[in-house]
C-alpha positions in Angstrom: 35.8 47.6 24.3 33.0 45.0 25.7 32.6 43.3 22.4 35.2 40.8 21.3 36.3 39.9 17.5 34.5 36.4 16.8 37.0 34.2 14.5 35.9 31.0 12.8 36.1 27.9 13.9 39.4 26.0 11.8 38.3 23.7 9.5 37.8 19.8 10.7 40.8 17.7 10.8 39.0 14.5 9.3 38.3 15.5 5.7 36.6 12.6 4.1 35.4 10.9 6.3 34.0 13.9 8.8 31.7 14.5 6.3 30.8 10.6 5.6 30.0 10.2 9.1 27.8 12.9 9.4 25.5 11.1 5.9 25.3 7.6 8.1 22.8 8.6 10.2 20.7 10.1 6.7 21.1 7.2 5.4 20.2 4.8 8.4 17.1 7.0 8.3 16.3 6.0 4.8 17.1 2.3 5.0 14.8 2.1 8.2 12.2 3.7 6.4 12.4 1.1 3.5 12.3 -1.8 4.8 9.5 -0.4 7.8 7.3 1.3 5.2 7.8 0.9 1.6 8.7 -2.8 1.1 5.5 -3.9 3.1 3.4 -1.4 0.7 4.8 -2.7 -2.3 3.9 -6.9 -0.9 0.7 -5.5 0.0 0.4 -3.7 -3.6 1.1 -7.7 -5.2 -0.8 -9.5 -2.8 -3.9 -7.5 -3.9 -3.2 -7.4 -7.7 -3.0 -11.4 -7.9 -6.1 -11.8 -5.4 -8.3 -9.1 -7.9 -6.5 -10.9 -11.3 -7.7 -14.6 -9.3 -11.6 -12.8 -8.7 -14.2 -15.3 -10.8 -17.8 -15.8 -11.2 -19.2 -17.2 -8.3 -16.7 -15.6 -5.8 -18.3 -13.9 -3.2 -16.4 -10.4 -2.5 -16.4 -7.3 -0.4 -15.9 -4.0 -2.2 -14.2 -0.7 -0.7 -17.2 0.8 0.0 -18.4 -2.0 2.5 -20.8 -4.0 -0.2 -20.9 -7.6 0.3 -22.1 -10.2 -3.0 -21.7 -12.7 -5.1 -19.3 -12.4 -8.5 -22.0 -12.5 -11.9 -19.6 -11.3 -14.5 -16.4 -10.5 -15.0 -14.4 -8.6 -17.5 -11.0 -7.0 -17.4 -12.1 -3.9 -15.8 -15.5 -4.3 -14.0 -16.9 -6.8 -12.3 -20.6 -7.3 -11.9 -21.4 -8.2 -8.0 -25.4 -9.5 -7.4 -26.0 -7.8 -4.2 -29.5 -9.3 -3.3 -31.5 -11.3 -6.0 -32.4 -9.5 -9.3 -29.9 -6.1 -8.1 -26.8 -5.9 -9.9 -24.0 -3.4 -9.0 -20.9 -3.2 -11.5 -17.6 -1.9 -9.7 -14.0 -2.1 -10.8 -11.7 -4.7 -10.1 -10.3 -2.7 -7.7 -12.6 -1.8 -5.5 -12.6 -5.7 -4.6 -11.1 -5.4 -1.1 -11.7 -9.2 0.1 -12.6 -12.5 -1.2 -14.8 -14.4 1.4 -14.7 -17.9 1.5 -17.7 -20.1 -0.3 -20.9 -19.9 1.7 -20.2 -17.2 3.6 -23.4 -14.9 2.2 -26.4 -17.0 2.1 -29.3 -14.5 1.8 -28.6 -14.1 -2.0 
């Protein structure tokens, strides 16, 4: 006949440590991934929470949407940001993106 019998392979001689070695690369893959993705989330995660629990009247802030004012009020949710004189907006705390420094809006 053309067709020869195909036999499997015999099992590999290393056991243990055949199989370890072919996890190392998995978990290279993983730790890589941690310290390159993950960890730097999380300090960014922190770094935002303290600057949004540190927001107080007076602070002049830029929301997530772009909006740029001065802190009126602040509660433990919302905080009121005066926009131009007399308009008020009232936004979460989160949506605080950046605290400018002192001075930097003047037209209010």
């Amino acid at each position: 006949m053309f067709i020869s019998n195909a036999y499997a392979a015999a099992p590999a001689a290393g056991g243990m440590m055949g199989s370890l070695t072919q996890f190392i690369p998995i978990l290279l893959m993983f730790v890589a991934l941690y310290f390159l993705m993950i960890r730097p989330q999380m300090k960014r995660q922190k770094e935002h929470k303290a600057m949004v629990e540190a927001v107080t009247r007076g602070d002049e802030v830029v929301t997530a949407g772009g909006v740029l004012g001065k802190v009126t009020k602040v509660s433990d949710v919302y905080v009121s940001i005066e926009v131009q004189e007399g308009t008020e907006l009232i936004v979460q705390k989160s949506a605080v993106t950046t605290l400018l420094p002192k001075g930097t809006i003047k037209s209010l």
